[in-house]
N, C-alpha and C positions, 0 to 999 in steps of 0.2 A: 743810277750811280754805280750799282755793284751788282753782279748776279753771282748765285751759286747754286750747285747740282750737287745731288747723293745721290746712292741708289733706288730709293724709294720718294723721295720728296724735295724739291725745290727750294728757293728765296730769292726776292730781291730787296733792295734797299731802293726809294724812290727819291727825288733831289728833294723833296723837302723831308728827308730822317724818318722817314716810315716802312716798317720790314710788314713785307708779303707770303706767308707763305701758301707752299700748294703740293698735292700729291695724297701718300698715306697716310695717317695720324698715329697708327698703330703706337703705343709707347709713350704718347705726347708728342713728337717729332716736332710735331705743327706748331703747338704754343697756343692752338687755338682751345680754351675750355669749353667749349658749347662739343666741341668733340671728344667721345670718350675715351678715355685715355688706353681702354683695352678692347677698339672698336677699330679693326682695320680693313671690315670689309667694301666701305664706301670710301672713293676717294674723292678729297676733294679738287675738283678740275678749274676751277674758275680762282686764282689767287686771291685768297683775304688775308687786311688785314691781321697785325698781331696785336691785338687789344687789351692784352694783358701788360700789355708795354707804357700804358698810359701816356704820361707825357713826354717822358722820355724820346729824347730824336737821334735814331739808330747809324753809325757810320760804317759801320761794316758788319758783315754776317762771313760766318763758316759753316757749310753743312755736311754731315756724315751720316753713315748707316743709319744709325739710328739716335743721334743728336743733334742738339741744333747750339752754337756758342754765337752771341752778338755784342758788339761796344757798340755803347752810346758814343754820342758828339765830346761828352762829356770824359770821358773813359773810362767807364764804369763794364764791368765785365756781368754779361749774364749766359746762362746757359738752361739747357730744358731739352726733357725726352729722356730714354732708357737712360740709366747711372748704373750699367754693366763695368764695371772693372772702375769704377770710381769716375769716370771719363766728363762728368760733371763736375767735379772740383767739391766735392764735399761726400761723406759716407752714405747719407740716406737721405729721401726717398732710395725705393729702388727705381721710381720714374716720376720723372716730375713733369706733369702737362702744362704750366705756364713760367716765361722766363722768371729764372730767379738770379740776385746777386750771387755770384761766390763769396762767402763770408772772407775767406784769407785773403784776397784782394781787392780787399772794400779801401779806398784809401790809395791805391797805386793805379795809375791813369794807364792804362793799356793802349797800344800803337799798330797792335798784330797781333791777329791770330790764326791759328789753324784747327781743325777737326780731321780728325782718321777716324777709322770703323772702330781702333781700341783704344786710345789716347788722344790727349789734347794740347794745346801748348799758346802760350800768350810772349809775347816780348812786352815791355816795360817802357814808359817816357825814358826810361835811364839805361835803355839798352840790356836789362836783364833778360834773362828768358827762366820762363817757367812750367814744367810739364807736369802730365800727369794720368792717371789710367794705368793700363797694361804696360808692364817691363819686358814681357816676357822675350822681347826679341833686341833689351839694351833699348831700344828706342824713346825711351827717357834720360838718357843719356846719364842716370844718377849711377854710379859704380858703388859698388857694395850694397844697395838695396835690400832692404829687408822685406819678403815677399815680394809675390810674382805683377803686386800692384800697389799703388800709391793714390788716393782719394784725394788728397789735401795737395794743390800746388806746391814745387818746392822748386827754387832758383839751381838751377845749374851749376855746380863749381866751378868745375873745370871752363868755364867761359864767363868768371867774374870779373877775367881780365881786360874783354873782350868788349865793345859795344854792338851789340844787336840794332838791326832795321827793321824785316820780317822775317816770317817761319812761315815751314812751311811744312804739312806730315802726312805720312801717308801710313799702311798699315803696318807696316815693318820695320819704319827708317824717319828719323826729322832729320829740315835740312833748315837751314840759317843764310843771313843775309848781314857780313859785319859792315861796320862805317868804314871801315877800309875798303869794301870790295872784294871780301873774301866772300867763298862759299862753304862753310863747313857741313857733316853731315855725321850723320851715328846711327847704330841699328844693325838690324841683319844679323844678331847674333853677338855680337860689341857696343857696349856704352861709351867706346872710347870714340872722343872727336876727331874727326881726320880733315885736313884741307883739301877739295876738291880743286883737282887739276883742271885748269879750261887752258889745252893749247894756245897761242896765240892770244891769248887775253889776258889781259891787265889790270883790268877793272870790270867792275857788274855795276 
């Protein structure tokens, strides 16, 4: 149903809601606990289940450096692996080897998401979006931030106005997808949102 790629480690999602992953484990990455969470010199080559996920039937996966964030069918947001710069959605561990909820969006049914090497980001059933990790490049798009990182999810202001579809992030910059067919985008040094220009297009 879905694949995805990092630089160390893989996933897919299968049609019946079961996430695979494969590659490194270094950090947790994998989800897999039979691998130790500070053992990366065997990889695992042959894709296994995530079995920490229990019953849970997975609809999307996003993978990074060194994370892994997955929604259930349901929309329930989990995430697992290094928590450098908060990029798992809560303070601590500093790595967690099997999926965990995010506690601040226990409760809010998630539709998208994305992972980068330093931050992470979720849209909302209600077209919110919510980032979090590394600021350091505005790519959280929060303006006036207090420190250079943010642990704990926090909805976007400046795009309260706004309905979201997906995100989408990469290490310097998130990009957005509104119900209008907009593209917005922030980062690079500015948390301020800008409209991306597509010549000749109308609509996305």
């Amino acid at each position: 149903v879905q694949i995805a790629a990092a630089k160390y480690h893989s996933a897919a999602v299968t049609g019946d809601g079961e996430l695979l992953t494969w590659g490194f484990g270094l950090g947790g990455r994998l989800g897999h606990p039979e691998h130790h969470i500070h053992s990366g010199e065997r990889a695992v080559i042959q894709p296994q289940p995530v079995t920490a996920l229990g019953r849970r039937q997975v609809a999307m996966v996003a993978v990074a450096k060194h994370h892994c964030l997955c929604v259930t069918t349901s929309g329930e947001l989990l995430s697992w692996g290094s928590n450098r710069e908060g990029v798992l959605g809560y303070p601590k561990p500093e790595s967690q080897a099997t999926p965990r909820a995010v506690p601040s969006l226990r409760g809010t049914r998630i539709v998208s998401v994305a992972a980068a090497s330093r931050h992470s980001a979720a849209v909302s059933h209600t077209g919110a979006l919510f980032t979090w990790g590394s600021n350091e490049f505005g790519q959280l798009g929060h303006v006036g931030l207090d420190g250079p990182s943010l642990a704990t999810p926090r909805s976007v202001d400046a795009l309260k106005n706004r309905r979201l579809q997906q995100v989408a992030a990469a290490e310097r910059h998130t990009v957005v997808l509104t119900s209008d067919g907009d593209i917005l985008q922030w980062g690079h040094g500015s948390p301020v949102v800008r409209r991306v220009a597509l010549a000749g297009v109308r609509d996305v």
